[in-house]
C-alpha positions in Angstrom: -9.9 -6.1 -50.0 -12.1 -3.6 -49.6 -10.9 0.2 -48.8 -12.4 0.6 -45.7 -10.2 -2.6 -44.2 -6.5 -1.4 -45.9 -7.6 1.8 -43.7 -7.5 0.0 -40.6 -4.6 -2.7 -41.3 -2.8 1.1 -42.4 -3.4 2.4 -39.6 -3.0 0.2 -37.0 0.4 -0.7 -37.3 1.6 3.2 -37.6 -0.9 3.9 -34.3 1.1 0.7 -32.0 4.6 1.9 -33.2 3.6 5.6 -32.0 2.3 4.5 -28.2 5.4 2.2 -27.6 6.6 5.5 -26.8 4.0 5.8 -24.0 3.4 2.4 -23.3 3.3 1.3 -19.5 6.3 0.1 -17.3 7.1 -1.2 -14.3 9.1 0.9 -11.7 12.7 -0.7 -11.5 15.4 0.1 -9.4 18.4 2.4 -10.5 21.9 2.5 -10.1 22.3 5.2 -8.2 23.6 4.9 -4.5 24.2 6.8 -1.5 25.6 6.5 1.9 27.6 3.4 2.6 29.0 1.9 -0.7 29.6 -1.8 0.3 25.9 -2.2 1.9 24.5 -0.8 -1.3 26.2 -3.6 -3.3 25.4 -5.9 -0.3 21.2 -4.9 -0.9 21.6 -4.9 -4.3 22.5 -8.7 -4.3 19.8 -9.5 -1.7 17.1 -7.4 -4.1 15.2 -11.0 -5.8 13.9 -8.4 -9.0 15.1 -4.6 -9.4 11.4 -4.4 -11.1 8.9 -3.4 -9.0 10.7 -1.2 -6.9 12.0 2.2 -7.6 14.0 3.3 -4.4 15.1 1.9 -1.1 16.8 3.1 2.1 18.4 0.7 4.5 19.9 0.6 7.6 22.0 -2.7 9.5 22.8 -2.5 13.0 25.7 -4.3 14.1 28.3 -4.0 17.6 26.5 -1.3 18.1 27.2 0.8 15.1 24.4 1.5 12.4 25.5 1.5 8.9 22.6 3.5 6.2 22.8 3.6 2.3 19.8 4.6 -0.3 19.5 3.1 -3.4 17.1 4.2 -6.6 15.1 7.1 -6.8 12.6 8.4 -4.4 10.4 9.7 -7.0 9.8 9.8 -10.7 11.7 12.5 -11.4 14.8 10.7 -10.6 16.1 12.5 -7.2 18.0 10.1 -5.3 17.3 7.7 -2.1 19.0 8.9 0.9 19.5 7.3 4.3 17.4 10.5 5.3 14.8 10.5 3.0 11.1 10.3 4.8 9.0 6.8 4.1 5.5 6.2 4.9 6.2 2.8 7.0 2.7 1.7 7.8 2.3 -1.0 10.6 5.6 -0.7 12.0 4.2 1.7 14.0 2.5 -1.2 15.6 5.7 -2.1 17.7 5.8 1.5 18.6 2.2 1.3 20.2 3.1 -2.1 21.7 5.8 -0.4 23.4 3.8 2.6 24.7 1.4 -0.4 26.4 4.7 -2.4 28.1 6.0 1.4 29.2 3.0 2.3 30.5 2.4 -0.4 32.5 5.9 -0.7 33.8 5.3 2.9 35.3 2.2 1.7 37.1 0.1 4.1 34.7 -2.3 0.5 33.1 -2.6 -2.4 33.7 -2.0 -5.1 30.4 -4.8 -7.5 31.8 -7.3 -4.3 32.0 -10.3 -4.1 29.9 -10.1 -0.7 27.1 -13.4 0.4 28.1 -12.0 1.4 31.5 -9.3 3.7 29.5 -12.0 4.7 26.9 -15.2 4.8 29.1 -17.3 5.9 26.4 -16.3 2.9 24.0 -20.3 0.9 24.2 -20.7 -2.8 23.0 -18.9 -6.5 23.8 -15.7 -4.4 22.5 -15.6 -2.8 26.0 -14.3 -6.0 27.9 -11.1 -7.1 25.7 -8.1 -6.5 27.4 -5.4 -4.1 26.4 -2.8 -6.9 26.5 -5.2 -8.7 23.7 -5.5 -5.6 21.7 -1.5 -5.5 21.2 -1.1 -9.0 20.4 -3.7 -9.5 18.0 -5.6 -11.7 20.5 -8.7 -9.4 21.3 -11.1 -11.2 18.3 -11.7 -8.0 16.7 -12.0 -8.1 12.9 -9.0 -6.2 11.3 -11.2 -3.7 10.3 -14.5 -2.6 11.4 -18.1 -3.7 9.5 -18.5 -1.4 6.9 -21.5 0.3 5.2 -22.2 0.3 1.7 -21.3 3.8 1.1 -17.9 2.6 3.3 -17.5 0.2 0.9 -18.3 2.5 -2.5 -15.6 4.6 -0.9 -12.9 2.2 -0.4 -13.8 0.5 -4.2 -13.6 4.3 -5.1 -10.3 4.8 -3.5 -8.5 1.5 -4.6 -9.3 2.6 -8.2 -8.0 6.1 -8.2 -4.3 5.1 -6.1 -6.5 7.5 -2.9 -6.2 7.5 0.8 -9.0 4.6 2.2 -8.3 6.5 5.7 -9.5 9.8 5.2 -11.8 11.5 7.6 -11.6 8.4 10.3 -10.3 10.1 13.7 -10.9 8.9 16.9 -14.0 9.6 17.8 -15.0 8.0 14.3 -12.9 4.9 15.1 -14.1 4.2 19.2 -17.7 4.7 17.9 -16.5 2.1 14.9 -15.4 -0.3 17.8 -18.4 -0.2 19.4 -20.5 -1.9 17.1 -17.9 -5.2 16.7 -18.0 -8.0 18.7 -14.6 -10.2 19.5 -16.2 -13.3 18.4 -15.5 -16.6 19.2 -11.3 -16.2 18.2 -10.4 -14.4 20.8 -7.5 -15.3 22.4 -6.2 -16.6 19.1 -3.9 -14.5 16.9 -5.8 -12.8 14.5 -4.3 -9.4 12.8 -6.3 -6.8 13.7 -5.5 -2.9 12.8 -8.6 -1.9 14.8 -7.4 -3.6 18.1 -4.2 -1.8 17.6 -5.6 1.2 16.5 -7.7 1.6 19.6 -5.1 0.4 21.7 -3.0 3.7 21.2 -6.4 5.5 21.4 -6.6 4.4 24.5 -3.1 4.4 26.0 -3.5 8.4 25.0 -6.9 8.6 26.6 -5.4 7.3 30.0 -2.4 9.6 29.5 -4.6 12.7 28.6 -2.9 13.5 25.5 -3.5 12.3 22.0 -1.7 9.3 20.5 1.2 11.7 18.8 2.3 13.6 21.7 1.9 10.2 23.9 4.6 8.7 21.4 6.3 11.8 21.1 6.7 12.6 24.9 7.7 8.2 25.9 9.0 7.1 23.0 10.3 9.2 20.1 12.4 12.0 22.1 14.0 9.6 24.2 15.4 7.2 22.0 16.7 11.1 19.1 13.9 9.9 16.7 13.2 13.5 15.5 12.8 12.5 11.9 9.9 10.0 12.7 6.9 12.2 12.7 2.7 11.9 11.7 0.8 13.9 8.9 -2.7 13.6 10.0 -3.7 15.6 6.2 -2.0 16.3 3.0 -0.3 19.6 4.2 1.5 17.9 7.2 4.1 15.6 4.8 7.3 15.9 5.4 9.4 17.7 3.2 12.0 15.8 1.0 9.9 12.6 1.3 10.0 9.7 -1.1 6.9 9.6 -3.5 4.6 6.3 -3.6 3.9 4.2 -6.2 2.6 0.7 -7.6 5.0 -1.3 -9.0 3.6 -0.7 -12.4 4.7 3.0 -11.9 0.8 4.4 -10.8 0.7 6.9 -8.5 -0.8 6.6 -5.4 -1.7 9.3 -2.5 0.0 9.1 0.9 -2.3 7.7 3.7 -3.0 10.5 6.5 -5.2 10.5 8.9 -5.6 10.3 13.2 -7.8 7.8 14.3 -5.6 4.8 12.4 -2.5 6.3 13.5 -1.4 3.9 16.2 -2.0 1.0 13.9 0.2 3.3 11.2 -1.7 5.6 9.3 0.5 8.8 8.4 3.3 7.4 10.2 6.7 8.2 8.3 10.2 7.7 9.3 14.0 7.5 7.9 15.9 4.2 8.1 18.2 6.2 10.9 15.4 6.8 12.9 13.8 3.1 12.9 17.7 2.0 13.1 17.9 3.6 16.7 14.4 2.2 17.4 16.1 -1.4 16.2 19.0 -0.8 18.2 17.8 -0.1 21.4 15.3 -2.8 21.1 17.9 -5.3 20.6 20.2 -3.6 23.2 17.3 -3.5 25.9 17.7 0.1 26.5 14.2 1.2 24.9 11.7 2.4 26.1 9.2 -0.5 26.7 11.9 -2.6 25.0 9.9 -5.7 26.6 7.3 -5.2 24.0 9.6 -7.9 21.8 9.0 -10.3 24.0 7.1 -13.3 22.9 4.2 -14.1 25.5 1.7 -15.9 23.1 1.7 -18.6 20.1 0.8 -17.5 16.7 1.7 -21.0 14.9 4.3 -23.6 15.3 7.2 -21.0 13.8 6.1 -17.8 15.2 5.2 -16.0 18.8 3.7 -12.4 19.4 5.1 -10.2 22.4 3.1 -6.3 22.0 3.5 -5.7 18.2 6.4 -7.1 17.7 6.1 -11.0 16.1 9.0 -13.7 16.6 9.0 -15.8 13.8 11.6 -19.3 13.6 13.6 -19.4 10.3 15.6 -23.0 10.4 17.7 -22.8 13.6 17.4 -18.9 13.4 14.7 -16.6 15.4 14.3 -12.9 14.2 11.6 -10.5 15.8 9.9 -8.3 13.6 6.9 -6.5 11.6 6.4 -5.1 8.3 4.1 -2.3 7.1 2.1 -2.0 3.8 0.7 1.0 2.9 -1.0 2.0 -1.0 2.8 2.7 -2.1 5.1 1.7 0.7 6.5 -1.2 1.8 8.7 -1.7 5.6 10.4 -4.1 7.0 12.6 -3.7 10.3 13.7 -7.3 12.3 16.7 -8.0 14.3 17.8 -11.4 15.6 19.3 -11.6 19.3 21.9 -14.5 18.7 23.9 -12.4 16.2 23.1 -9.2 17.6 22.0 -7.9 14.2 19.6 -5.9 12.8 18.0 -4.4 9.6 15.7 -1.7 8.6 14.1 -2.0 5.0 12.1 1.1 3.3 10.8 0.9 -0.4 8.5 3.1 -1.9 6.4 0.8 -4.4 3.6 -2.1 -3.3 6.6 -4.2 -3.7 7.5 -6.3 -0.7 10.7 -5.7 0.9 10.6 -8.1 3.9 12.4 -11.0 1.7 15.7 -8.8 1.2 15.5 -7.7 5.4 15.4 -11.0 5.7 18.7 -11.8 3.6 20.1 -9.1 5.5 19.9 -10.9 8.7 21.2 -14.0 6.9 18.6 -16.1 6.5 18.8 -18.5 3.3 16.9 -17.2 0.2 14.5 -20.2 0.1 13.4 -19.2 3.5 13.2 -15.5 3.2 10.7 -16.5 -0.2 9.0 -18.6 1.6 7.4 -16.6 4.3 6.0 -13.8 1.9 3.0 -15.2 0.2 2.8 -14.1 -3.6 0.4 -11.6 -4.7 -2.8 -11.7 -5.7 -1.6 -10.7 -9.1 -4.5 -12.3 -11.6 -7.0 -9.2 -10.9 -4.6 -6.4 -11.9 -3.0 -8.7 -14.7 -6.4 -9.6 -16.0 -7.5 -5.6 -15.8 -4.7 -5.0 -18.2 -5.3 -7.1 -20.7 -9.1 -6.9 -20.7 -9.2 -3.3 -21.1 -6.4 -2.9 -23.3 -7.9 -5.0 -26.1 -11.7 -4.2 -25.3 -11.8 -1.7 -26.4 -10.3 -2.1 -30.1 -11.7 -5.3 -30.6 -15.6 -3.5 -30.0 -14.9 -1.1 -31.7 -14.0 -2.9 -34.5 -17.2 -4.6 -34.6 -19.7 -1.7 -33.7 -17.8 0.6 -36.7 -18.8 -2.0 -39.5 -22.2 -2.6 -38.0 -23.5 1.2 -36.2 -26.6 2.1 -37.9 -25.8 5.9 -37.0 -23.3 8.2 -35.4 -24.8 8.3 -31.9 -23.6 4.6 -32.1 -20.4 5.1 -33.4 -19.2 8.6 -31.4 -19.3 6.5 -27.9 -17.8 3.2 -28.6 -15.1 5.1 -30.2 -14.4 7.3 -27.0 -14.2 4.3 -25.0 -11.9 3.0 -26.5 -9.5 5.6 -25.6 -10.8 5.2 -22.5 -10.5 1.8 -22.0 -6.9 1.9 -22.9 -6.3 4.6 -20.2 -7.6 1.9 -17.6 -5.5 -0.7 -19.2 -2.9 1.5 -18.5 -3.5 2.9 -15.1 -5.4 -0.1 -13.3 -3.1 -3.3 -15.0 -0.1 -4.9 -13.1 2.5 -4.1 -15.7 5.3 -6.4 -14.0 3.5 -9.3 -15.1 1.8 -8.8 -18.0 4.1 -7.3 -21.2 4.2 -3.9 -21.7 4.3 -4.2 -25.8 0.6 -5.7 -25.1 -0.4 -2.2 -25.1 0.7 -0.4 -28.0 -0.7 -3.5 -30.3 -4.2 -2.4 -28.4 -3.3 1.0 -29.1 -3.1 -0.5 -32.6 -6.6 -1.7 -32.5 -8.2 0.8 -31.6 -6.5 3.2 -33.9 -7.6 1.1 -36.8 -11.0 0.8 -35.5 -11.2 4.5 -35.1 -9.9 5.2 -38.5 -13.2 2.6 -39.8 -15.7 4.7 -37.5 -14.2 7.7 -39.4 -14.3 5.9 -42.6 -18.3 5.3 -42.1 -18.9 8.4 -40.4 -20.1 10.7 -43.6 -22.4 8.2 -44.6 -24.4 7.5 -41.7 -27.5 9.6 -40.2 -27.3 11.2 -36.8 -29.9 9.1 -35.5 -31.3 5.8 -36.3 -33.7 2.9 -35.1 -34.9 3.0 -31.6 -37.7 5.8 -30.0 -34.7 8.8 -29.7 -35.6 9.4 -26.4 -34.2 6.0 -25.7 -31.2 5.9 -27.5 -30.4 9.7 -25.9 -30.8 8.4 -22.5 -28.5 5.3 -22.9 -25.9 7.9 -23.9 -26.4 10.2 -21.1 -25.5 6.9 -19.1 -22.7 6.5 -21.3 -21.3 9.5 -20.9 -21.5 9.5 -17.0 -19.8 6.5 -16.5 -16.8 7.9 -19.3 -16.5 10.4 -17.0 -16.3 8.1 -14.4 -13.5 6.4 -16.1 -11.7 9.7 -17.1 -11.6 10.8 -13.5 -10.0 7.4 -12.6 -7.6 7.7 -15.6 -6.4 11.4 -14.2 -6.3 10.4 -10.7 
């Protein structure tokens, strides 16, 4: 065997045992618990998989009295979940806008069968004439978001891969003018979810008002039902303080989603599981403010209606209303069911769904609560982190016994660091193995130790017209950079 090879098989083994160390894992939930002690114990038994998530809050409302508890950590340095601990909860905001709509018309202040270009008389385009009972039940035929250029789209591909905020720099202006170029199509009047409708719904419930969407909520909704924890961070600097941190449930970071003209469909919404419990309450009770939002006036399928926001979905001989939310690392769940007079609030703070344990909560059989969350697209992030993890070793590998010269060797052996930080930022570690990584670590620590190996004896520049061969680096070298600002971000 000759030396060059006992290198690599020498130094590969040493390389894997050293990055188990660092090796990726998913979140999981701890074992530490406040607020009430017996509902802790009661979610962890309706959690399917501690892995995944890292924290939850929750809060049950039942005979009137709310019971909270937090489980896990809110962050990765390991300070606890409390019932008052801010969560970004995404589209549950939704049933908060659908409210605004059935208070507003209750008071005489809009009509639901009223087209939102008479509230919004500078929306332009076939967008003009849907009806701002169709906007908040999904019905208006409105795509759920709005067409998208392709430097839209470069930025939400951009966004996706460094865990950023797809949202930013879309206020209200940006979002009627968005409208405008849509067309309902030919579904509307079916249910079709739509986070534009909703989003220019509040836009224009606020325009009629003549306030912004935040106070409008604020001034009808929040303040009369105590929800003083329950607030909107339109950028970075207005997060509440204390606030859980987001993640994947691989452990990546992700940035919180801020921003104004997506905030009534539940951008930069965030809220404690004691606020949404008096929202849920009151709901239940009848005593909210446009608590006829929950409602059911139109068919989504043959298990589930749609009132304003709030869904009515058919579990066996049980019927709970509610909506999630889903934001880049946040998931929310908050349902009650009228015949038992009980309901739940659900906050995590991974891209884990929580909706199956609300939904155990409330009593409905495990098979069922599974059954109405579809599983995640998991092959793309699962592939991503076994591609890249081996990629790069295994090229490298080849191109060190082969490179004619160093400006050969120097960049395949930088990318395979590189590729093993994508492996390790961009792959869905809760289904693929962590220990997959260190034996690419491996890998590419014994190809690197070859490229070193051959390094001495190999000319600076070989073969093709230089100018070429420089040029093909340059390229190289932007997209590493590329790769290490995804890798830092």
């Amino acid at each position: 065997m000759r030396k060059p090879t006992i290198l690599a098989l020498a130094v590969a083994p040493v390389a894997a045992v050293a990055a188990i160390g660092i090796m990726p894992g998913p979140t999981r939930l701890t074992g530490q618990s406040t607020g009430d002690a017996a509902l802790a114990a009661a979610v962890r038994e309706a959690v399917p998989d501690p892995e995944g998530h890292r924290g939850l809050a929750v809060a049950v409302v039942e005979n009137g009295q709310v019971r909270t508890a937090g489980l896990g950590d809110r962050d990765p340095d390991g300070r606890p979940v409390e019932p008052g601990t801010p969560f970004e909860i995404g589209s549950i905001t939704k049933v908060m806008t659908g409210m605004l709509l059935a208070r507003q018309a209750a008071t005489g202040a809009v009509r639901p069968d009223e087209p939102v270009g008479a509230a919004l008389p500078e929306l332009t385009g076939p967008a003009r004439e849907v009806t701002l009972a169709e906007l908040a039940s999904h019905r208006s035929g409105l795509p759920r978001l709005p067409a998208t250029s392709p430097g839209d789209l470069a930025r939400a591909w951009w966004t996706n891969l460094t865990g950023g905020n797809p949202y930013a720099g879309e206020d209200a202006g940006w979002l009627v003018e968005a409208a405008g170029d849509e067309e309902p199509g030919d579904r509307r009047g079916q249910v079709r979810y739509s986070n534009l409708g909703v989003a220019l719904l509040g836009q224009a419930l606020a325009a009629r008002a003549g306030t912004s969407y935040p106070e409008l909520l604020d001034r009808e909704l929040l303040r009369p039902l105590g929800m003083t924890a329950t607030v909107v961070a339109t950028d970075a600097g207005a997060l509440p303080p204390g606030r859980a941190e987001g993640a994947t449930g691989s452990g990546r970071a992700v940035d919180a989603w801020v921003g104004s003209g997506y905030a009534p469909a539940g951008i930069g919404y965030w809220s404690t599981v004691e606020d949404l419990a008096r929202l849920v309450g009151a709901t239940l009770a009848g005593t909210a403010p446009g608590a006829d939002a929950a409602t059911p006036r139109f068919t989504d399928d043959e298990r589930s209606r749609i009132g304003y926001g709030w869904f009515t979905t058919r579990h066996g001989d049980r019927e709970v209303v509610w909506h999630n939310g889903a934001t880049g690392g946040f998931h929310a769940y908050a349902g009650f069911e009228r015949a038992t007079g009980r309901g739940v609030v659900v906050l995590g703070n991974t891209d884990a769904d929580v909706a199956p344990i609300g939904l155990r909560l409330l009593g409905v059989p495990t098979e069922d609560a599974d059954r109405d969350v579809p599983p995640p697209p998991v092959w793309i992030s699962a592939g991503l982190a076994v591609f890249f993890t081996f990629l790069g070793g295994l090229s490298l590998l080849t191109t060190a016994r082969r490179a004619p010269d160093r400006l050969t060797l120097a960049p395949a052996a930088a990318w395979a660091a590189l590729y093993l930080g994508l492996g390790h930022r961009l792959g869905d570690w809760t289904v693929v193995p962590a220990w997959l990584w260190p034996v690419g670590v491996g890998l590419a620590a014994g190809g690197i130790a070859l490229a070193a190996y051959r390094w001495r004896g190999l000319p600076s520049l070989a073969g093709a017209p230089p100018w070429r061969r420089l040029t093909g680096t340059a390229v190289s070298a932007a997209f590493a950079i590329l790769a290490g600002v995804v890798i830092a971000g």
